[in-house]
C-alpha positions as CSV (number, residue, x, y, z in Angstrom):
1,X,-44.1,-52.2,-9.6
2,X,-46.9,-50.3,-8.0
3,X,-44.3,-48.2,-6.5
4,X,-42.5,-47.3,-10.4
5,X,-46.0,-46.6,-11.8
6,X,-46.9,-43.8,-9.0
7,X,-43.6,-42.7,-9.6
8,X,-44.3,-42.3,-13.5
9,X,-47.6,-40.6,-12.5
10,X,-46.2,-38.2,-10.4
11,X,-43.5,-37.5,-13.0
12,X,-46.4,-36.5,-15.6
13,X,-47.8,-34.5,-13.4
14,X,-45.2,-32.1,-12.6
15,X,-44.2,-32.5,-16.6
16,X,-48.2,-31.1,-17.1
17,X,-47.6,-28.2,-14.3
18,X,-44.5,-26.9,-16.1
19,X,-45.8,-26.5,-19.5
20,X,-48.7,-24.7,-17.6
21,X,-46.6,-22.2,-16.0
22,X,-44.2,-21.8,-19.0
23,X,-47.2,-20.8,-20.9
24,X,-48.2,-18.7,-18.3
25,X,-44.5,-16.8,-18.3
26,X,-44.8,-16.4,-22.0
27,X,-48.3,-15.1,-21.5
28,X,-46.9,-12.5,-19.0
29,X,-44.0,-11.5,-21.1
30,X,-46.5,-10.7,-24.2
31,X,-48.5,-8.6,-22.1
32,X,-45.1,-6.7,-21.0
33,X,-44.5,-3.6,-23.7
34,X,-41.7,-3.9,-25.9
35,X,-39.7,-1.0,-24.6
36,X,-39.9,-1.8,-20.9
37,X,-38.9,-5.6,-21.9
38,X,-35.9,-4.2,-23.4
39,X,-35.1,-1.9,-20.3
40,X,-35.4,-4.8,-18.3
41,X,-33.0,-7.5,-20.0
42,X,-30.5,-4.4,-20.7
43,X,-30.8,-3.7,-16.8
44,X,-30.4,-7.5,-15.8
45,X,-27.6,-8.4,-18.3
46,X,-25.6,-5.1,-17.1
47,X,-26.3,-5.9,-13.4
48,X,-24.8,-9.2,-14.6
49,X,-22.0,-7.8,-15.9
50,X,-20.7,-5.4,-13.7
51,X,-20.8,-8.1,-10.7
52,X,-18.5,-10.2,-13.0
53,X,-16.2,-7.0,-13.5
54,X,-16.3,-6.5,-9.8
55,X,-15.4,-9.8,-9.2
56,X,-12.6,-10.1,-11.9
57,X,-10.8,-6.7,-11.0
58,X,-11.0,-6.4,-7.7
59,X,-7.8,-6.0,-5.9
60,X,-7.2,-7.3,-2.6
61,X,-5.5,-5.0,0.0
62,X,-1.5,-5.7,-0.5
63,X,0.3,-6.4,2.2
64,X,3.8,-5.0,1.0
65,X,5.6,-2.3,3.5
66,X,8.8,-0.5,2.0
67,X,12.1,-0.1,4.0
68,X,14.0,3.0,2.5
69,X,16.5,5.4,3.2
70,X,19.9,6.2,3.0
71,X,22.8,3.5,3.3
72,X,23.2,3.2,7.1
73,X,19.9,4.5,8.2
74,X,19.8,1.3,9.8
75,X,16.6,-0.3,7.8
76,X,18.5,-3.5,8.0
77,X,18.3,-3.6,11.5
78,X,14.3,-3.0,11.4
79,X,13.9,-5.5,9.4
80,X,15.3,-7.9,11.6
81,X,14.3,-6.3,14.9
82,X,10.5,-6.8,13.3
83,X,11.2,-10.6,11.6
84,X,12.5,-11.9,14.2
85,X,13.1,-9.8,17.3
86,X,16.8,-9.6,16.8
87,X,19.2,-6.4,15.6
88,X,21.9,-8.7,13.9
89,X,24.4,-6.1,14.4
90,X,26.9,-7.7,12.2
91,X,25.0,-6.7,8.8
92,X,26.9,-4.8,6.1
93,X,25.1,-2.6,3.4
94,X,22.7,-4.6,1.6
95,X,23.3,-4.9,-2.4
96,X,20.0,-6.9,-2.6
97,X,16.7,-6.3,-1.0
98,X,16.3,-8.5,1.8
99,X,12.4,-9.8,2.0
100,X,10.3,-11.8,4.1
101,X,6.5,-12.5,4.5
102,X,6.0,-13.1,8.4
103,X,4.0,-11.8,11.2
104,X,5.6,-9.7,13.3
105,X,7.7,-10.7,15.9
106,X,5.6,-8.9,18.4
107,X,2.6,-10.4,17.8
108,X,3.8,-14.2,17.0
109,X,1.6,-15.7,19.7
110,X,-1.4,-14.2,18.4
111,X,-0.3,-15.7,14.4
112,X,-3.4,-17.2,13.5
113,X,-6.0,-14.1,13.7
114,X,-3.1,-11.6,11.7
115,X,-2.3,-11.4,8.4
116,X,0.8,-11.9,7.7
117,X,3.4,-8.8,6.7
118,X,5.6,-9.0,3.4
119,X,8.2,-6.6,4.3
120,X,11.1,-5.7,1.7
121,X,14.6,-3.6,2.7
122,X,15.2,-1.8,-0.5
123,X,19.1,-1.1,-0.4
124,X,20.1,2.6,0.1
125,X,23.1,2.7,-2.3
126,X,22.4,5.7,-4.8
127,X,23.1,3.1,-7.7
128,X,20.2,0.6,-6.5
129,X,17.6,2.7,-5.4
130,X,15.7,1.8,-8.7
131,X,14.8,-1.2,-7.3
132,X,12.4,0.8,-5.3
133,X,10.3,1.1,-8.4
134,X,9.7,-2.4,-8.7
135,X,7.9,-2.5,-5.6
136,X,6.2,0.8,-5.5
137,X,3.0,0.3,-7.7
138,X,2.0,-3.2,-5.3
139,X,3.0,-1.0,-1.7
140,X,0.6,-0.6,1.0
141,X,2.8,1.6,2.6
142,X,6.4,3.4,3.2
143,X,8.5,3.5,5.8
144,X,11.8,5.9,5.0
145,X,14.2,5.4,7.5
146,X,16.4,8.7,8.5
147,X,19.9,8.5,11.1
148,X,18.6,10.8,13.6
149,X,22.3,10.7,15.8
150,X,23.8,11.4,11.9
151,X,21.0,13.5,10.5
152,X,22.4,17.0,9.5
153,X,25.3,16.1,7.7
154,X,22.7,13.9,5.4
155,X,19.6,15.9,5.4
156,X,20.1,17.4,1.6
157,X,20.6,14.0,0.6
158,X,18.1,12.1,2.7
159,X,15.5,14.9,1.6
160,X,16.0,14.3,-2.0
161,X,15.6,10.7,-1.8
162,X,12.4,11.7,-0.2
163,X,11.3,14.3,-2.6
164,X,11.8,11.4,-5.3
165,X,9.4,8.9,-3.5
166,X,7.2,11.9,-3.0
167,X,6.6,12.9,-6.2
168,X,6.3,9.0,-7.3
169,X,3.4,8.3,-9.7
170,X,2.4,5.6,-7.7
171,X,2.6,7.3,-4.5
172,X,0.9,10.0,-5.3
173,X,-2.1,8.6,-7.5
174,X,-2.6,5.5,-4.8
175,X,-2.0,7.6,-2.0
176,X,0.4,5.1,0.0
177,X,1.1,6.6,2.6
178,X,4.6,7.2,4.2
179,X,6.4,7.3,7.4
180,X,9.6,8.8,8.1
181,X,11.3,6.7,10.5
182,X,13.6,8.6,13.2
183,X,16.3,5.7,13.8
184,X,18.7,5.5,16.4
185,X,16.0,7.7,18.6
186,X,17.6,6.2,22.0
187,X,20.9,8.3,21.4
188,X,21.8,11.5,23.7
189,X,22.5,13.4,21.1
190,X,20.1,12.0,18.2
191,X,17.7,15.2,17.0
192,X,14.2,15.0,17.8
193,X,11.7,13.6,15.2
194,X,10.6,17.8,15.5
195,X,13.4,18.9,14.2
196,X,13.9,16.0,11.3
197,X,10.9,16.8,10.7
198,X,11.1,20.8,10.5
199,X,14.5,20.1,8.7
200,X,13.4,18.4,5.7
201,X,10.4,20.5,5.1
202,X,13.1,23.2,4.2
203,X,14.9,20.6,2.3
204,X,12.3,19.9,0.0
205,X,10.8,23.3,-0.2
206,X,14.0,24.2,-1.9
207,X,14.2,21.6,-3.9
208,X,10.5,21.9,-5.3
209,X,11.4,25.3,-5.9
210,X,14.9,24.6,-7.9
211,X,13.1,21.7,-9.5
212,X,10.2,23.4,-10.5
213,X,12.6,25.8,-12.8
214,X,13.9,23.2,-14.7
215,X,12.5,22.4,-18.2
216,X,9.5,20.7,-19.2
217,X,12.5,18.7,-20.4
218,X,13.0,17.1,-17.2
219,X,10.6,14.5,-16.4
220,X,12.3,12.9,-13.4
221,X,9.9,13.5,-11.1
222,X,6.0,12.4,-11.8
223,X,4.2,14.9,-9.7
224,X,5.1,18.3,-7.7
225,X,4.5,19.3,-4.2
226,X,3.6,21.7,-2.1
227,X,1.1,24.6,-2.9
228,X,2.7,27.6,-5.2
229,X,3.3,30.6,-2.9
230,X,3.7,28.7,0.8
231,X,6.2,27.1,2.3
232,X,6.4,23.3,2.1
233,X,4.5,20.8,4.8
234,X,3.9,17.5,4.9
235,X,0.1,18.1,5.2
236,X,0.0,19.5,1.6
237,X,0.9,16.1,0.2
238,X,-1.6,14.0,-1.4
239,X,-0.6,11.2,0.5
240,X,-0.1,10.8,4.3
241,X,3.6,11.4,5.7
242,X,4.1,11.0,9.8
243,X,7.3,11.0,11.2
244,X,8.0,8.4,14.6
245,X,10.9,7.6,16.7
246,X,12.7,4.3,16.9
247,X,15.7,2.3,17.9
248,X,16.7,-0.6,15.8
249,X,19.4,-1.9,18.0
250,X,17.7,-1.6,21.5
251,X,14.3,-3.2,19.8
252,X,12.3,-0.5,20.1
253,X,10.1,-0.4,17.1
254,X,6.2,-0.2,18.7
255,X,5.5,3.2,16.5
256,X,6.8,1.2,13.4
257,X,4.5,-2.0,14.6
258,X,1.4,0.3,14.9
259,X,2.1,2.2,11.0
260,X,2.2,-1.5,9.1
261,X,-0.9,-2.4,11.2
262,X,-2.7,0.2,10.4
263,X,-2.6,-0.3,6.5
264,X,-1.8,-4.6,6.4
């Protein structure tokens, strides 16, 4: 019992020191002028509010990398070679993107400290290449895949398909960077990634420039490229382009490895 009353003692107590300082707050408040009691609540609720903003919009970093190119670039086989360290040579032109969310096969003993990779092969049939736009606006990155043993005959085509992913809204305005992939690098006579390189620059300065005549009309393309009066280089996009070497088939796909880790 003793025990109960000191408790209800100490209770009334703190009960007294609280009214105290309440009065003592509203005391301080009155002696605050109007106008710098306003500034402060104003300050202190938008504080408040723009850490709730922060905290509702705030997007985290995606981990989506693209696979694109033409049918038989050999994106396929990437995608494999990078799953699950094998070229499963028997595939046949994909109809349907092929996705996964792994680590890379590379780096699989080291799982727990990497975050994991969801990669999607968009097909590279002319009639399915929309389904690129489905992924674009949530990419963290592009990697176009180019035949370099088969390059010339394709180059007008491949470049186009470039120009397109270029000139992307999403692309451009989020800056996601792109790499242009040199496939089947391993070959005697593959071109270099110089030359592909060199090679579509003059692809898709012509094209800017035969574009670029059409009518306001024509709004297949989001954006233009290049700077009016030069010739076209990758530097001049708003986005990063490299261009890397690689061989699906023999597994060598390091310079493709170090790209997705840069921006996953």
């Amino acid at each position: 019992m003793e025990g109960a009353e000191q408790w209800k003692v100490q209770v009334e107590q703190l009960k007294v020191h609280m009214e105290q300082w309440l009065e003592q707050g509203l005391e301080l408040v009155h002696q605050i002028p109007p106008i710098q009691l306003y500034v402060g609540v104003a300050v202190l609720l938008f504080t408040t509010l723009l850490l709730l903003l922060t905290r509702l919009f705030k997007r985290r970093k995606s981990n989506i990398i693209l696979l694109s190119g033409l049918s038989g670039s050999g994106k396929t086989v990437i995608f494999y070679q990078l799953r699950d360290g094998s070229s499963h040579q028997g595939t046949v032109t994909s109809m349907e993107p092929n996705e996964g969310t792994f680590v890379l096969h590379s780096e699989i003993t080291k799982k727990d400290k990497l975050k994991p990779v969801h990669l999607v092969d968009v097909p590279g049939h002319s009639r399915l290449r929309a389904k690129l736009d489905e992924f674009l606006p949530q990419a963290a990155g592009v990697v176009f895949v180019v035949d370099a043993l088969d390059f010339l005959p394709n180059c007008r085509t491949a470049s186009e398909y470039l120009y397109d992913i270029l000139t992307n809204a999403n692309v451009v305005k989020k800056k996601i960077p792109v790499l242009i992939l040199c496939n089947k690098a391993d070959k005697v006579t593959a071109h270099t990634k110089e030359f592909i390189n060199k090679q579509m620059e003059k692809e898709i300065d012509k094209l800017r420039v035969s574009r670029s005549a059409i009518s306001d009309a024509d709004i297949s393309n989001d954006f233009t490229l290049g700077v009016p009066g030069k010739a076209f280089s990758f530097t001049q996009c708003h986005n990063k382009v490299t261009v890397a070497e690689a061989s699906g088939l023999k597994g060598e796909v390091s310079e493709v490895e170090q790209f997705i880790r840069e921006y996953v």
